[in-house]
C-alpha positions in Angstrom: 2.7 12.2 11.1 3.6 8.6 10.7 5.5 7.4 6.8 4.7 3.9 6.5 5.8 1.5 3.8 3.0 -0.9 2.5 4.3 -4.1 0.2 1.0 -5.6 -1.8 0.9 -9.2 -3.6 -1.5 -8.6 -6.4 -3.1 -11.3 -8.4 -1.3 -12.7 -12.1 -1.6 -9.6 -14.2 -3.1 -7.3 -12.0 -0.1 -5.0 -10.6 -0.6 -2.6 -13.6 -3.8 -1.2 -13.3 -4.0 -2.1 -9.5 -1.0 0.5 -9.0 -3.7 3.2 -10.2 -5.8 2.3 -7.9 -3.8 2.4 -5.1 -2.4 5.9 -5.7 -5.9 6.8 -5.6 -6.3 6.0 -2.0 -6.0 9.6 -0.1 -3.2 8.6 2.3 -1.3 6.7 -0.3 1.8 9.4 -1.4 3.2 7.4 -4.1 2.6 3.9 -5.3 4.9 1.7 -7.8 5.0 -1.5 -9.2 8.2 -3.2 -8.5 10.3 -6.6 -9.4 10.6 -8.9 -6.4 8.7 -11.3 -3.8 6.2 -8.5 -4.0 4.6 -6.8 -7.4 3.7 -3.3 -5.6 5.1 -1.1 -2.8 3.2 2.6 -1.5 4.0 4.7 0.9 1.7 5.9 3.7 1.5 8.8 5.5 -1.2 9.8 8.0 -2.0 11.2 11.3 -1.4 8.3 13.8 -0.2 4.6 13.3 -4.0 3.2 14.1 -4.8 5.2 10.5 -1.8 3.9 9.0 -3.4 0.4 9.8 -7.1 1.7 8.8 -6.0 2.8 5.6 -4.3 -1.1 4.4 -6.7 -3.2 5.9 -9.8 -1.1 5.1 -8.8 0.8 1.6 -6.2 -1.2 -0.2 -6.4 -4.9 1.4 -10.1 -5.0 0.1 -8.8 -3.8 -3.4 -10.1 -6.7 -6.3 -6.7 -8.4 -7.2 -4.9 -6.9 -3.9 -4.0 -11.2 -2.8 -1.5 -9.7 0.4 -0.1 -6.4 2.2 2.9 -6.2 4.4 3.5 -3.0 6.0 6.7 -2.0 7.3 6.6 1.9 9.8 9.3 4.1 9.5 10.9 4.7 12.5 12.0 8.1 11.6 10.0 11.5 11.6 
């Protein structure tokens, strides 16, 4: 299992009901806005890395409102 650690920029006003979104995707485990560089911040967890990868650029990087993603894989099992 890979943990992975996903940062999202979201558009002005759009964190809030974006973060709903988001914890809808199925590998997403938990999802929160936060205060920062960044206005989100979800945690991944799937099979391989490659799915990881699937799951930001395919499910949540296409999201309306999603502007960026960063994704930081944890290193530990």
């Amino acid at each position: 299992m890979v943990h992975a650690y996903v940062l999202v920029k979201a558009d002005v006003g759009a964190a809030a009901d974006l973060v709903e979104t988001i914890r809808g995707v199925d590998a997403v485990a938990e999802a929160h806005v936060v205060a920062g560089d960044w206005d989100l911040i979800a945690e991944v967890d799937a099979p391989e890395v490659y799915d990881v990868l699937s799951t930001v650029s395919e499910q949540v990087g296409r999201l309306d409102g999603v502007v960026d993603t960063k994704t930081y894989v944890s290193m530990e099992e």
